[in-house]
PLY file of the C-alpha trace (Angstrom):
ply
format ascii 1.0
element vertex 468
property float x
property float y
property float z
element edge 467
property int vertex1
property int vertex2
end_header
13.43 -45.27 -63.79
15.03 -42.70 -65.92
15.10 -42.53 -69.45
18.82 -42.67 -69.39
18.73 -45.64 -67.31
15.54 -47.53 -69.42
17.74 -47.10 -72.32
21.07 -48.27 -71.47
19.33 -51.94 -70.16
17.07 -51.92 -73.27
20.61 -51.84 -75.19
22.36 -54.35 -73.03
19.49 -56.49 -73.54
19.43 -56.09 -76.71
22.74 -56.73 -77.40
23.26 -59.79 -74.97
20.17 -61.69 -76.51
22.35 -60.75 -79.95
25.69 -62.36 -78.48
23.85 -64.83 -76.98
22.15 -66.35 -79.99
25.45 -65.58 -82.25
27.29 -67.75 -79.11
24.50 -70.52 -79.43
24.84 -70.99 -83.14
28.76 -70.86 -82.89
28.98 -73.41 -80.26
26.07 -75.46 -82.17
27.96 -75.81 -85.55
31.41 -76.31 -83.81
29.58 -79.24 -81.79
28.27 -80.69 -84.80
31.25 -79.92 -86.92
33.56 -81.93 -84.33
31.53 -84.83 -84.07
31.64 -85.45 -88.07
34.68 -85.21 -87.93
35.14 -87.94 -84.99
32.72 -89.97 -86.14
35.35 -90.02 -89.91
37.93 -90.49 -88.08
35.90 -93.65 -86.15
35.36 -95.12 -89.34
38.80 -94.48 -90.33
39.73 -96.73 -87.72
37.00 -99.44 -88.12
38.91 -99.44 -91.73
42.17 -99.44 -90.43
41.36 -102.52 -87.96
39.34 -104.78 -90.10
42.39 -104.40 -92.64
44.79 -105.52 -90.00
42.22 -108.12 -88.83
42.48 -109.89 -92.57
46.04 -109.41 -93.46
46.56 -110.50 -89.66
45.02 -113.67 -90.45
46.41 -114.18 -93.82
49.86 -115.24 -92.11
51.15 -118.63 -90.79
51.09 -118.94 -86.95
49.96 -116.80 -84.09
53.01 -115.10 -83.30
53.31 -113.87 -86.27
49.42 -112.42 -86.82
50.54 -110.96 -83.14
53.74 -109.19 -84.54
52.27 -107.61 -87.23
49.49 -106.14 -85.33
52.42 -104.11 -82.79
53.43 -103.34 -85.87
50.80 -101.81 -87.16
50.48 -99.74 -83.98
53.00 -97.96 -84.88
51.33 -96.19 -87.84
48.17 -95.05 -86.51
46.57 -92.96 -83.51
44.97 -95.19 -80.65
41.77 -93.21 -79.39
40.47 -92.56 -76.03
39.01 -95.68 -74.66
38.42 -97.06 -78.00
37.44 -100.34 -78.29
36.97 -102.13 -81.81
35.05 -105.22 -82.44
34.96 -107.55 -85.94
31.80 -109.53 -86.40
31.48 -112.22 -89.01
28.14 -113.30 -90.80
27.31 -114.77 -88.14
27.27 -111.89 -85.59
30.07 -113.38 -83.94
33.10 -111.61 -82.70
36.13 -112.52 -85.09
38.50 -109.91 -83.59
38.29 -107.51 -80.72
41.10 -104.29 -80.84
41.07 -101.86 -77.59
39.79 -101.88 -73.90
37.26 -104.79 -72.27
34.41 -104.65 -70.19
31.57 -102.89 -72.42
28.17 -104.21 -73.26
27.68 -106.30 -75.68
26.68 -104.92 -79.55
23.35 -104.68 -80.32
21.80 -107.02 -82.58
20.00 -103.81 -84.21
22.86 -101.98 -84.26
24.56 -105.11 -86.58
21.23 -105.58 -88.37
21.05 -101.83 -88.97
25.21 -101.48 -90.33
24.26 -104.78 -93.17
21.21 -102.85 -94.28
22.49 -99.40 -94.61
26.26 -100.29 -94.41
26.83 -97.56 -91.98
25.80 -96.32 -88.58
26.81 -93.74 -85.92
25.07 -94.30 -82.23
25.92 -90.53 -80.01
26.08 -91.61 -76.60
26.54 -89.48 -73.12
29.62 -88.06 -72.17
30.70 -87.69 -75.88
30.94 -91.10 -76.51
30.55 -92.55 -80.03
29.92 -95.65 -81.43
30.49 -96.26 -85.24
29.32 -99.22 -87.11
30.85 -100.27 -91.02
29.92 -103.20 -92.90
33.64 -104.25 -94.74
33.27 -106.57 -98.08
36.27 -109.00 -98.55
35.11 -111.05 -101.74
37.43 -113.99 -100.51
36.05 -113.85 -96.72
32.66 -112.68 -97.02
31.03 -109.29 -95.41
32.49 -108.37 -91.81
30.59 -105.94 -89.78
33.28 -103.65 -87.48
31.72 -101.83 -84.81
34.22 -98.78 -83.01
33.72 -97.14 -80.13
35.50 -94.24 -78.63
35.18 -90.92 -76.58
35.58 -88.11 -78.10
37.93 -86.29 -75.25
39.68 -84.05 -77.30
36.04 -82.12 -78.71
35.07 -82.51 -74.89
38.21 -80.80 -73.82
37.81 -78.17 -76.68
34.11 -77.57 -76.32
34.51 -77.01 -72.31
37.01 -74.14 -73.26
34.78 -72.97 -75.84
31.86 -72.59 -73.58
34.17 -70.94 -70.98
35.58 -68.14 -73.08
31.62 -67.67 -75.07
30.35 -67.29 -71.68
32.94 -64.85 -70.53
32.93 -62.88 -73.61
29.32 -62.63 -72.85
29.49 -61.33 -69.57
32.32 -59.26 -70.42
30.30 -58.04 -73.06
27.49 -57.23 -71.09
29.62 -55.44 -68.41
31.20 -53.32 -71.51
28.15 -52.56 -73.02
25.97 -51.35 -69.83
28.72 -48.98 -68.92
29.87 -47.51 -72.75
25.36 -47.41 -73.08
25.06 -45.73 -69.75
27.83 -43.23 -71.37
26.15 -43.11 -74.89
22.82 -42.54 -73.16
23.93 -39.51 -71.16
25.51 -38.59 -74.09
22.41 -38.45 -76.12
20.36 -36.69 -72.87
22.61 -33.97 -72.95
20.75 -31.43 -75.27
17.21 -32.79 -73.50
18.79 -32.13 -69.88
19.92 -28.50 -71.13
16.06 -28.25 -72.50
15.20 -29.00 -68.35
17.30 -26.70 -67.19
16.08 -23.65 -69.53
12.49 -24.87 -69.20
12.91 -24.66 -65.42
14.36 -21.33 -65.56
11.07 -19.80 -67.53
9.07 -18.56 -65.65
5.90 -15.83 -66.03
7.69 -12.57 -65.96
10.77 -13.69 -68.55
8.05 -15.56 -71.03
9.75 -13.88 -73.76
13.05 -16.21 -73.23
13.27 -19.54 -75.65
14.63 -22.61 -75.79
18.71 -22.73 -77.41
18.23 -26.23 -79.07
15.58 -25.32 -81.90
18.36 -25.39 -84.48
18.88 -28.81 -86.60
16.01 -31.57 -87.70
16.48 -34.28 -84.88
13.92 -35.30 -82.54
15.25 -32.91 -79.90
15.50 -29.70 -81.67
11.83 -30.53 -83.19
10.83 -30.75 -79.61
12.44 -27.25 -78.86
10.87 -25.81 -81.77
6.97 -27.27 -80.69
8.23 -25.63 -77.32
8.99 -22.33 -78.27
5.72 -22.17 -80.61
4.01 -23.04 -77.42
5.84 -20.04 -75.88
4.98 -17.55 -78.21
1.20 -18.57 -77.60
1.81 -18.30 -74.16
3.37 -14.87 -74.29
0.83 -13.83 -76.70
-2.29 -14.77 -74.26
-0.30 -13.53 -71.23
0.47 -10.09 -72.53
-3.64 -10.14 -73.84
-4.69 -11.02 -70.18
-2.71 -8.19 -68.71
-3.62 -5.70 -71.55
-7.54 -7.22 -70.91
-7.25 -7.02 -67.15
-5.25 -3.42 -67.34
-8.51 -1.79 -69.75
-11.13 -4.10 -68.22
-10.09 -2.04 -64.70
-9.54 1.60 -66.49
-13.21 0.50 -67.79
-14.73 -0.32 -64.58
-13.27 2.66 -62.80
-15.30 5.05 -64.71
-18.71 4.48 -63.79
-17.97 3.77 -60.29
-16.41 6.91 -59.98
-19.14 8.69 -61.20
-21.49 6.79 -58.95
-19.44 7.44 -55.93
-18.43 11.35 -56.77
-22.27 11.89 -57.72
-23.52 9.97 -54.22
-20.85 12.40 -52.25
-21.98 15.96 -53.28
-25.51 14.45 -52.59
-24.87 13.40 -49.27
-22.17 15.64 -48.32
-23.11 18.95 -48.98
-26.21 20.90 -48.23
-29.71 19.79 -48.83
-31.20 19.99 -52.18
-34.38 20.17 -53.28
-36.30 16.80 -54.64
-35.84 17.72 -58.24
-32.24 17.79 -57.38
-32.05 14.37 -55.73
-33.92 13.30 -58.92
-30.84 14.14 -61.31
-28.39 12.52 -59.07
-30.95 9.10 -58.86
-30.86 9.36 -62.44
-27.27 10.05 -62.94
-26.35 7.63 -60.93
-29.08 4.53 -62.34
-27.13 5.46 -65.95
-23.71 4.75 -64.76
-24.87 1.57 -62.92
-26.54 0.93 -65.91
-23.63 1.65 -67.67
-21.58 -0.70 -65.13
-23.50 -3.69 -65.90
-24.09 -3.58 -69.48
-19.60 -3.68 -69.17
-20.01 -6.10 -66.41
-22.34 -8.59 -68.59
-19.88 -8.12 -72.14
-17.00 -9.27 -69.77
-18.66 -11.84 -68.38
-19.66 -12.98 -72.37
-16.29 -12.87 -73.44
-15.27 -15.14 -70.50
-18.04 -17.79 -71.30
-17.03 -17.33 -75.43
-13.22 -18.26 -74.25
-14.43 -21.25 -72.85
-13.84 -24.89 -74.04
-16.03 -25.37 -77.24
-16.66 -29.11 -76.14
-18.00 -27.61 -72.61
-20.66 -24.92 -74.43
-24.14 -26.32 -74.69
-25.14 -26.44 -78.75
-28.50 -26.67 -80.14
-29.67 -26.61 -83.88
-30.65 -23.28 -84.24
-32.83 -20.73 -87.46
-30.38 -17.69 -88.07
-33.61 -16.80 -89.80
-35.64 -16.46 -86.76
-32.66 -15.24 -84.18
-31.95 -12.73 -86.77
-36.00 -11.35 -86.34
-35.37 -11.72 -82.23
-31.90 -9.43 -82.45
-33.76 -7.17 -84.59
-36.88 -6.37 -82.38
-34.39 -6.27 -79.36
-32.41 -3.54 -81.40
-35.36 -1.76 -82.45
-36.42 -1.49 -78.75
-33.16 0.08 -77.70
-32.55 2.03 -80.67
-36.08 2.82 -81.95
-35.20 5.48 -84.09
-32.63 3.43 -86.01
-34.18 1.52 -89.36
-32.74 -1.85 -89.88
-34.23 -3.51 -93.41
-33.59 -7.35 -93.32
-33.20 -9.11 -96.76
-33.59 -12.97 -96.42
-32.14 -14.09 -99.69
-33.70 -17.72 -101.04
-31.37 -20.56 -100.02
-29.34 -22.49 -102.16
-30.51 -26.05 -101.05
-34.52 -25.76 -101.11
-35.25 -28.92 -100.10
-33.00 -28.41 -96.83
-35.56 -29.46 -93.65
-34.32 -26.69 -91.37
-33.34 -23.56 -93.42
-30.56 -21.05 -92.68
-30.05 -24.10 -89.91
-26.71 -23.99 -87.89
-25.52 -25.76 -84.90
-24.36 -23.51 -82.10
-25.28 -21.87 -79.24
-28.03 -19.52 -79.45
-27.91 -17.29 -76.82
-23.79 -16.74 -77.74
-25.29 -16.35 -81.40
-27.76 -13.61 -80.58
-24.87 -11.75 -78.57
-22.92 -11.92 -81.98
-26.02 -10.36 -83.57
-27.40 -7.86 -81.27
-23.33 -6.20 -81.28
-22.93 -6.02 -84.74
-26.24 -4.56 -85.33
-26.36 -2.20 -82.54
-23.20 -1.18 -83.71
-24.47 -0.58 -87.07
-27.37 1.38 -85.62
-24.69 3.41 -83.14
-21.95 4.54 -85.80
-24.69 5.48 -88.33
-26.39 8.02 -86.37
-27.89 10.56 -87.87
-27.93 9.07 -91.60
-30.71 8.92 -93.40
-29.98 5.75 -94.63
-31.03 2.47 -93.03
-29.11 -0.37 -92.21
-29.69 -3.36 -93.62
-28.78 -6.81 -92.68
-28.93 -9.83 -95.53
-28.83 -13.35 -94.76
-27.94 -15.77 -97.07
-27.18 -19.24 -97.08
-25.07 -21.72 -99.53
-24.98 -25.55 -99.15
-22.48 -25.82 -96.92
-22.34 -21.97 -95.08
-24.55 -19.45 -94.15
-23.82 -15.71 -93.99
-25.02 -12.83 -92.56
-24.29 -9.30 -93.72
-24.98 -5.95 -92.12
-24.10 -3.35 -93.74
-24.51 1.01 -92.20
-23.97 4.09 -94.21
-22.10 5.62 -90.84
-18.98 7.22 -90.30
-17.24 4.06 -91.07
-13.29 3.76 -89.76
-9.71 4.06 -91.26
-7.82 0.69 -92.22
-5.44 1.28 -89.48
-8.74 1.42 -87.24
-10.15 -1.20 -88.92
-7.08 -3.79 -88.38
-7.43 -3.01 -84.63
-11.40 -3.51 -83.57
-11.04 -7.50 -82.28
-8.70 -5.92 -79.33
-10.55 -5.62 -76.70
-11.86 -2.05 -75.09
-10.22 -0.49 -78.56
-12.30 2.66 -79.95
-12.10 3.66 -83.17
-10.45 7.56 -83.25
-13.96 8.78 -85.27
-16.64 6.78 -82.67
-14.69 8.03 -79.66
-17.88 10.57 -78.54
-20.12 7.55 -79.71
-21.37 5.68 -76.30
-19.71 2.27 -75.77
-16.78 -0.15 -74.61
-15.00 -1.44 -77.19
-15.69 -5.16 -76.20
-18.58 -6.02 -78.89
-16.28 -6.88 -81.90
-14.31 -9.04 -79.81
-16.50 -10.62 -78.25
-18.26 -11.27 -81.73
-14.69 -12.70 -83.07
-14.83 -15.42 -79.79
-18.54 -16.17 -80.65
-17.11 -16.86 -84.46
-14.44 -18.61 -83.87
-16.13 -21.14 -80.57
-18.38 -22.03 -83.68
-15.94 -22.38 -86.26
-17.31 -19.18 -88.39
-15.59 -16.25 -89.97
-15.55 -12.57 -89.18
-15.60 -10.23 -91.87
-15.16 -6.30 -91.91
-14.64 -4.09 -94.43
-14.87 -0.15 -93.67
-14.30 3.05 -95.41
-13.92 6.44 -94.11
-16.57 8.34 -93.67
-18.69 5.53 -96.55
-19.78 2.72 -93.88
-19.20 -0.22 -92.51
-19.98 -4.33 -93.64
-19.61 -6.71 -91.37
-19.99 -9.81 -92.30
-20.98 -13.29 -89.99
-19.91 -16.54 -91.79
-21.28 -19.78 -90.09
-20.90 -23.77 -91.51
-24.39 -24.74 -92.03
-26.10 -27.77 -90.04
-25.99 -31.34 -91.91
-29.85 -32.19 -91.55
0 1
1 2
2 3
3 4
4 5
5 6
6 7
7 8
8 9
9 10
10 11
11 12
12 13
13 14
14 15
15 16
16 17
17 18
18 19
19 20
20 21
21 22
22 23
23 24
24 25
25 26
26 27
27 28
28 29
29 30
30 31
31 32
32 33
33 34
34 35
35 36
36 37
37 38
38 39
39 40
40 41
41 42
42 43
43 44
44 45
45 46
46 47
47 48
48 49
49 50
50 51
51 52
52 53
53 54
54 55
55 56
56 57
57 58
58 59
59 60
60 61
61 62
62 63
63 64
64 65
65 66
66 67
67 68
68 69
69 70
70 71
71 72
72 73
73 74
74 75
75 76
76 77
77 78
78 79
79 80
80 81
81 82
82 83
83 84
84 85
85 86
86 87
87 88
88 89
89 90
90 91
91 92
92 93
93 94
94 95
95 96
96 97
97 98
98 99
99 100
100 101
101 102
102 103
103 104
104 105
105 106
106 107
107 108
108 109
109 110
110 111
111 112
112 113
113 114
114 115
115 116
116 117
117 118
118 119
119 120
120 121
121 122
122 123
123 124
124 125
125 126
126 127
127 128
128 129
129 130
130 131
131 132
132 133
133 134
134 135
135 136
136 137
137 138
138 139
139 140
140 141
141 142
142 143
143 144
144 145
145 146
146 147
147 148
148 149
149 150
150 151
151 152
152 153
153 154
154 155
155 156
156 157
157 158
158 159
159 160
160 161
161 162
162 163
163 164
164 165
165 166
166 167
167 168
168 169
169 170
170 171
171 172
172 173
173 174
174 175
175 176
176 177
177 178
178 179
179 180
180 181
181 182
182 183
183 184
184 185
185 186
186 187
187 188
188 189
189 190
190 191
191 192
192 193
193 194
194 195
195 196
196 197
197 198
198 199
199 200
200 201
201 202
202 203
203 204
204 205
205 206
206 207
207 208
208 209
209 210
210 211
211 212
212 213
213 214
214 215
215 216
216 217
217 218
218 219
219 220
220 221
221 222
222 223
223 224
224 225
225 226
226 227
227 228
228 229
229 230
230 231
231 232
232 233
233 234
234 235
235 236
236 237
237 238
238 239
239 240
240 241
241 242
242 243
243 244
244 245
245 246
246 247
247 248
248 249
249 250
250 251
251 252
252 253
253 254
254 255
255 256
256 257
257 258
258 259
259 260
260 261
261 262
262 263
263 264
264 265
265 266
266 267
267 268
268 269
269 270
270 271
271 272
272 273
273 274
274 275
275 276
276 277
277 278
278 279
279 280
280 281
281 282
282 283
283 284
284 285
285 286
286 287
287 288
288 289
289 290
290 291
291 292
292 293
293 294
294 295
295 296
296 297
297 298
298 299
299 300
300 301
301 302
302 303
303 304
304 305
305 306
306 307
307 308
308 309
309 310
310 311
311 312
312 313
313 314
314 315
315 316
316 317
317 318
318 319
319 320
320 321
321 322
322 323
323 324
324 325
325 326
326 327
327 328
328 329
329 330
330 331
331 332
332 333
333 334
334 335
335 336
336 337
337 338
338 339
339 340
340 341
341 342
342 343
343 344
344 345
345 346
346 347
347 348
348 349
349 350
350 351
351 352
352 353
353 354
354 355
355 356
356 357
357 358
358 359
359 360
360 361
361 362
362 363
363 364
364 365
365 366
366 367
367 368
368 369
369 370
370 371
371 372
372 373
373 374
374 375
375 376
376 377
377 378
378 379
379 380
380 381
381 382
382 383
383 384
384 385
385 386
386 387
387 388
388 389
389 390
390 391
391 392
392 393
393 394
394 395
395 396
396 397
397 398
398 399
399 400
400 401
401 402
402 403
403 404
404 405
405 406
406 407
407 408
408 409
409 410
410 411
411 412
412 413
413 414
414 415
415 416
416 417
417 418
418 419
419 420
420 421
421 422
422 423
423 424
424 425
425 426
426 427
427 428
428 429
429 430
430 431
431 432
432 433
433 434
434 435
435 436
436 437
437 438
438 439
439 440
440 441
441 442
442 443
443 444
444 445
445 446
446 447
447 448
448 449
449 450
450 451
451 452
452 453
453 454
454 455
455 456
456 457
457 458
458 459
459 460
460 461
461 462
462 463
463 464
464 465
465 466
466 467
């Protein structure tokens, strides 16, 4: 069911329920109103008769009581069916006005009238019987009991329940067509959304949606759409800017490996030594292949779903001493001085204590401080690398006396496969700072870096510190 359709019946239904119970209280209090006003005008004529019933039998002789009663016909309204009895104190009928043939009156009905001095009985079919108790202080208390149908209310309350129950319908009919307009009315600018949302696809990502101007629901809805575009066109243009360098990249050292495997094979034969140099030429640039091969592979895994990467409470202290002998093994003339600063909160059970993953961690630290040890080549100064830890955070710090980079540089090193215009003759790929910023940010830290020209580089590895 569409949405359009779901909320024109929702309105109807609203609505009718609405008409319905305004219909039900209308015909209720007209009901009730018109019998009041029946059952008055019942006692009105149990008045009227018992009044003709005395001065009736104030006079001489029958035909005279008789011609005063057609006489008093004259002046008032005979009701449907009515039929009016006068009972004495003996609960004996005195005087009977009207039609014959009903039941006889209940003797609780003329107990009930001399205790309470009125009663109304509502019978079926609109039927009402009225019962007065009439004081004459020469005759003695008379109990007049009147009984009619009410046909006009019954005529009136038939046509009343007619014309509520057409208006109803009626109104129903109205309503589920002028909603079903409304409705489509009010889809309009969602429908357009549809259509331009269907028309998007991956090579126009740049195109947004038309109805992100105003503060209604739609046009917030456009607006969380075209933010989502915008993130979309951001990550697709990085995957084909990744993909494009991540190939340039690749190409390289397999086309050294194949161009140094031809001249070997093709060409004449060489002498062992020779063989040697193209062995060895060729293990760098496979070496070379699958150091790239592994930091693409890293970034992939840091991309992934936080919730889906393994985490472990792990000592920055002691990953920090593992990155360092691994750098001092590939870079053993580079000196790296670590400073372990005292932490803030002594009485911590695991110090320098973070939760993460730590082989991702020790990535983040092994490319930072190789890093440190490749751009600072040829300095007499070490590096050093400070860790440091607050309550809440711990950071580490490493900080080289090397070439350092510009700011424009600088602003650029998270892209990946980006070199710096000063390390350009300095080995590498360009994927270890951004693959450090994924690491960061998959564990909710903070990457840092603050360079100078030709005065080093500080790079700096903020991490939320484990609760324990």
């Amino acid at each position: 069911m569409t949405i359009r359709t779901r909320l024109t019946l929702q309105f109807a239904l609203i609505l009718a329920i609405t008409l319905l119970l305004f219909s039900l209280v209308i015909y209720y209090f007209t009901y009730h109103s018109r019998r009041e006003f029946f059952s008055e005008s019942l006692f009105a004529r149990a008045r009227i008769v018992a009044h003709v019933y005395l001065d009736g039998t104030n006079r001489a002789g029958e035909e005279s009581r008789a011609s005063y009663r057609r006489y008093l016909r004259q002046f008032y309204r005979t009701l449907p069916e009515e039929e009016v009895r006068v009972f004495d104190a003996n609960d004996r009928v005195v005087f009977k006005e009207g039609r014959d043939g009903r039941e006889p009156v209940p003797q609780d009905l003329l107990r009930s009238v001399r205790e309470a001095g009125r009663e109304v009985v509502l019978e079926n079919d609109y039927r009402q019987t009225v019962g007065l108790l009439y004081r004459d202080e020469a005759r003695g208390d008379f109990v007049v009991v009147a009984s009619s149908v009410d046909a006009d209310s019954r005529q009136k309350m038939n046509d009343l329940f007619t014309v509520l129950l057409s208006g109803l319908l009626a109104s129903f009919v109205i309503v589920g067509i002028g909603g079903f307009f409304f409705a489509g009315q009010a889809l309009k600018p969602m429908q357009r959304i549809i259509q331009e949302v269907d028309s998007i696809t991956a090579s126009d990502l740049h195109r947004r949606l038309s109805q992100a101007e105003g503060l209604d629901e739609v046009s917030l809805l456009a607006q969380r759409f075209n933010s989502l575009l915008n993130r979309l066109e951001t990550a697709f243009a990085g995957q084909r800017t990744f993909v494009r360098d991540a190939s340039h990249e690749l190409r390289t050292p397999l086309t050294a490996i194949i161009g140094q495997l031809e001249v070997a094979l093709l060409q004449q034969e060489r002498t062992p030594q020779e063989y040697r140099r193209v062995l060895q030429s060729t293990l760098d640039a496979a070496r070379l292949l699958k150091d790239l091969t592994n930091g693409l592979l890293q970034i992939a895994r840091a991309s992934d779903d936080p919730s889906q990467v393994p985490r472990t409470l792990v000592r920055l202290d002691e990953l920090l001493l593992l990155a360092h002998e691994e750098v001092h093994r590939r870079h053993p003339t580079c000196r790296i001085d670590l400073d372990f600063r005292e932490p803030a909160d002594s009485r911590r059970r695991v110090p320098y204590g973070v939760l993460g993953n730590e082989a991702l961690l020790l990535a983040a630290f092994l490319n930072i401080m190789e890093n440190a040890c490749k751009f600072s080549s040829g300095c007499t100064e070490p590096v050093v690398a400070t860790l440091n830890a607050t309550r809440t955070r711990i950071q580490l710090v490493v900080r080289d006396q090397g070439v350092g980079m510009s700011e424009a540089d600088r602003q650029q090193v998270f892209v990946p496969f980006f070199r710096a215009e000063a390390v350009r003759n300095v080995p590498g790929h360009g994927i270890g700072l951004p693959l450090t910023a994924k690491i960061m940010e998959l564990h909710g830290g903070i990457i840092g870096i603050e360079s100078h020209l030709n005065h080093g580089t500080a790079v700096t590895l903020d991490l939320p510190a484990a609760v324990v």
